[in-house]
C-alpha positions in Angstrom: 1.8 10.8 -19.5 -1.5 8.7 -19.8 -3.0 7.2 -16.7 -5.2 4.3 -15.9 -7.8 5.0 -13.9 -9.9 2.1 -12.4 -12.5 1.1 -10.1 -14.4 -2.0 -9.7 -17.8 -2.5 -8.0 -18.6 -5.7 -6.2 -20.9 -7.8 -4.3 -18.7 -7.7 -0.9 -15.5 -6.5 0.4 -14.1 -9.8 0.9 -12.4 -11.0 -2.9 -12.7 -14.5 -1.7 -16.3 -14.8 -1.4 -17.4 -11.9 -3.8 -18.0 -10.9 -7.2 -16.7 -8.0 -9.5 -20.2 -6.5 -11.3 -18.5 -3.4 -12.9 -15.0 -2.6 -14.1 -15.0 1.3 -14.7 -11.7 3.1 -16.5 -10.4 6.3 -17.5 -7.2 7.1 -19.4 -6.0 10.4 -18.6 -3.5 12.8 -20.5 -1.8 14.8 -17.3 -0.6 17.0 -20.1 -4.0 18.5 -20.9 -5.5 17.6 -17.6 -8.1 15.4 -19.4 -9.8 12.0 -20.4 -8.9 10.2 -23.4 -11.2 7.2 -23.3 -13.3 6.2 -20.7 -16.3 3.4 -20.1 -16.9 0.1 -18.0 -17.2 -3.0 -18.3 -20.7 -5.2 -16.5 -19.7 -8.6 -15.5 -21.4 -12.0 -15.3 -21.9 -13.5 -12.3 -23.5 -16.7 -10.8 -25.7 -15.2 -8.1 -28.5 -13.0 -7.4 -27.0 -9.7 -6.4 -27.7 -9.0 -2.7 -30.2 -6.4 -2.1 -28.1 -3.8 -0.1 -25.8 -3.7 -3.6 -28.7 -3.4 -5.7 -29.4 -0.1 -3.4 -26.3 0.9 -3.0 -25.0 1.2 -6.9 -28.7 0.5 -8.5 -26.9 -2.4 -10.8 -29.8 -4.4 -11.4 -29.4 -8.5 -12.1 -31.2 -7.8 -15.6 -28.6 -5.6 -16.4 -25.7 -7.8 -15.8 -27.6 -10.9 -17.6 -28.3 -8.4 -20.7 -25.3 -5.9 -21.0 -22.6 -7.9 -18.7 -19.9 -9.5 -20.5 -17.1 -12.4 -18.7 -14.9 -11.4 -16.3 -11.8 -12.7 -17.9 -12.8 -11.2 -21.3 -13.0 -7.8 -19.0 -9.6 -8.1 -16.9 -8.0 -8.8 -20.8 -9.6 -6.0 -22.2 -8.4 -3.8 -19.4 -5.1 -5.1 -19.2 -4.7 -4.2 -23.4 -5.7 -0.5 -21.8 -2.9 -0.9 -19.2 -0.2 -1.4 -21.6 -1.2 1.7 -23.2 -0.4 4.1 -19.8 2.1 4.8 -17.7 0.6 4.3 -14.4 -2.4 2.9 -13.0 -4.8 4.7 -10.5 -7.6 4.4 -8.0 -9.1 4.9 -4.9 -8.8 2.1 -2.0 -6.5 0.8 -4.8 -4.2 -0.8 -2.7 -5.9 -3.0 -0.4 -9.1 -3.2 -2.6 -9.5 -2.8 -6.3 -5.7 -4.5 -6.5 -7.0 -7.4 -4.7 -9.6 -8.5 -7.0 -7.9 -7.6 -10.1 -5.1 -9.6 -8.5 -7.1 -12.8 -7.9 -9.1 -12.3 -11.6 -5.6 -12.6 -13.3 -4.6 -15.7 -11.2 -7.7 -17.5 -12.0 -7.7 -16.5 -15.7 -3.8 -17.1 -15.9 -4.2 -13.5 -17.1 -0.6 -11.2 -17.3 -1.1 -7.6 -16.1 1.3 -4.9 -16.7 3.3 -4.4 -14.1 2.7 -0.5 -13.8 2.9 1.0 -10.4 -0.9 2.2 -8.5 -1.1 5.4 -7.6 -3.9 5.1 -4.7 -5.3 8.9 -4.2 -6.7 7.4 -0.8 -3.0 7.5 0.4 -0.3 9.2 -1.8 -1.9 12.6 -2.4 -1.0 15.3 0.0 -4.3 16.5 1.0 -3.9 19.3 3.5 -4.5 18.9 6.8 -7.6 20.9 7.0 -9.2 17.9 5.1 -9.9 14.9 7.5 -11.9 13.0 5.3 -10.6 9.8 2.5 -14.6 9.0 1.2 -14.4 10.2 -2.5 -17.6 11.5 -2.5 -16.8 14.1 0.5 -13.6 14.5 -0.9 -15.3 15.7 -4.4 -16.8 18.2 -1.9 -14.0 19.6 -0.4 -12.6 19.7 -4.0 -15.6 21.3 -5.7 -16.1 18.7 -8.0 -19.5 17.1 -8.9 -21.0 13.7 -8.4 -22.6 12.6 -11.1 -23.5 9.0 -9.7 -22.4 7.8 -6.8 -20.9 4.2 -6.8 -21.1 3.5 -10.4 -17.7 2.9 -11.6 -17.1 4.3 -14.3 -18.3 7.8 -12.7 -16.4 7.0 -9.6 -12.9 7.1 -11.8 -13.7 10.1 -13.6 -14.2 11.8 -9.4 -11.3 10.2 -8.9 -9.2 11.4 -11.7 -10.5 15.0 -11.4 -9.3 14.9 -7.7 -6.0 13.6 -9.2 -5.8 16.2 -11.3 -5.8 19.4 -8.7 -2.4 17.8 -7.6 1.5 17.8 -8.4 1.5 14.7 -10.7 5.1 14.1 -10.5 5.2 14.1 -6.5 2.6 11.9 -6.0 4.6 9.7 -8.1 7.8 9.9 -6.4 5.8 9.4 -3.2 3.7 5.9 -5.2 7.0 4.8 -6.2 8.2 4.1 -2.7 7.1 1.1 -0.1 5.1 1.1 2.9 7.0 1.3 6.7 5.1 0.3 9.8 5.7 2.7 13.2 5.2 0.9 16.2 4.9 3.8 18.9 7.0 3.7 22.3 3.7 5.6 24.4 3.0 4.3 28.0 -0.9 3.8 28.5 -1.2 7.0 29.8 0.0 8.7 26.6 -1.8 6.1 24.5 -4.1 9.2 23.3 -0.8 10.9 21.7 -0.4 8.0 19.6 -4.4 7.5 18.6 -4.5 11.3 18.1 -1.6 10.9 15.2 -3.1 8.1 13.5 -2.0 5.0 15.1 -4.0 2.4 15.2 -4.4 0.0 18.4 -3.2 -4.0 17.7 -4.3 -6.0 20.5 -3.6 -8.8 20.1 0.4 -7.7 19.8 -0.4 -5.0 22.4 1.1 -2.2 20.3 0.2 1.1 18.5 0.9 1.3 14.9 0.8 2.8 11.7 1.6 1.8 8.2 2.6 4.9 5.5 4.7 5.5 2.4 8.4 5.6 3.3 8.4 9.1 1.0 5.8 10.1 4.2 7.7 8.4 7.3 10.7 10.9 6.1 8.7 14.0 6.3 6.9 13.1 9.8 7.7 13.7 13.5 6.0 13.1 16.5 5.7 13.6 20.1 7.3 9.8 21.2 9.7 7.9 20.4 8.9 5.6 17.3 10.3 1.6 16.2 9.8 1.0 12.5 10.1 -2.0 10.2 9.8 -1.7 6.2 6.9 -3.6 5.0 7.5 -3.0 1.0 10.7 -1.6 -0.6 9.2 -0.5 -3.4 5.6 1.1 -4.1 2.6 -1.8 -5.6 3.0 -3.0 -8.8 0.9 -4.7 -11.1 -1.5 -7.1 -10.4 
């Protein structure tokens, strides 16, 4: 199988009110365990680039005004790559990289291959002895070198190489299904059982909870007494 491997760098977290500055990709044979094609794409933008991104990838505004190209020539370009892979990977894919791709393709009227994301934040079975999601500390734990940290197209290839170490064909049985939320049934004296298995406390609903891959919810007990509602039948698709 190929896979897509992308990450995007940006001006914010928010895809409303930032900017996409870099588009990094990596096809991947999981045959050979190794890269076809790889490079990235530097985007045009309208505004100075904040200072705190400037430091944090070292993207400099002369090299977006020199080397960038348009966005929508970008998400086309990558979307031509998509069509050539079976699935399409990243990390944070889900709730970030998605999301801006997402809103590129509706501004451009662009159509992306509806692949299914593999997100290696949340549907590889790292062991339990590592807490971490950060891909830099998770190159660590994997013994895998960074290169440059948060330029995209070096972030994919850490990615892909943390990909790689894993059972291809469960983490896509696992990507392939949708998301469940738990609600947990603790009183508020047992409110640190539920914090200590990952929920997460909603206050303004007053409840514990926890969203995961209905592959995961199957494989998972814990110490209460648990609601659940499906968010997603199926896993993230497309763009």
């Amino acid at each position: 199988m190929y896979l897509l491997g992308i990450d995007l760098e940006t001006t914010g977290i928010d895809p409303s009110s930032s900017d996409i500055i870099e588009i990094g990709y990596m096809i991947w044979d999981t045959n050979l365990s190794c890269p076809v094609k790889c490079g990235s794409y530097l985007i045009k933008i309208n505004d100075i680039l904040p200072e705190e991104i400037k430091n944090l990838t070292g993207i400099r505004d002369n090299y977006l005004n020199e080397f960038g190209i348009e966005l929508k020539q970008a998400i086309v370009l990558l979307s031509d790559l998509a069509r050539k892979c079976d699935f399409l990977v990243g990390h944070n894919a889900v709730e970030f990289d998605r999301k801006y791709l997402s809103k590129a393709c509706k501004e451009y009227s662009i159509e992306f291959p509806q692949k299914y994301w593999i997100d290696t934040m949340i549907d590889i079975p790292y062991p339990n002895s590592i807490k971490t999601r950060k891909l830099d500390y998770l190159a660590v734990e994997h013994n895998i070198s960074v290169v440059v940290a948060h330029r995209a197209v070096f972030d994919i290839r850490t990615t892909m190489q943390i990909l790689s170490k894993y059972d291809i064909h469960k983490i896509i049985e696992r990507a392939k299904t949708g998301f469940i939320k738990l609600i947990a049934k603790v009183s508020y004296e047992d409110r640190a059982k539920a914090s200590t298995q990952g929920f997460k406390w909603d206050s303004k609903n007053k409840i514990w909870f926890k969203v995961l891959r209905i592959y995961d919810a199957k494989n998972i007990q814990f110490d209460f007494p648990v609601d659940s509602e499906v968010v997603e039948n199926q896993g993230i698709v497309g763009c």
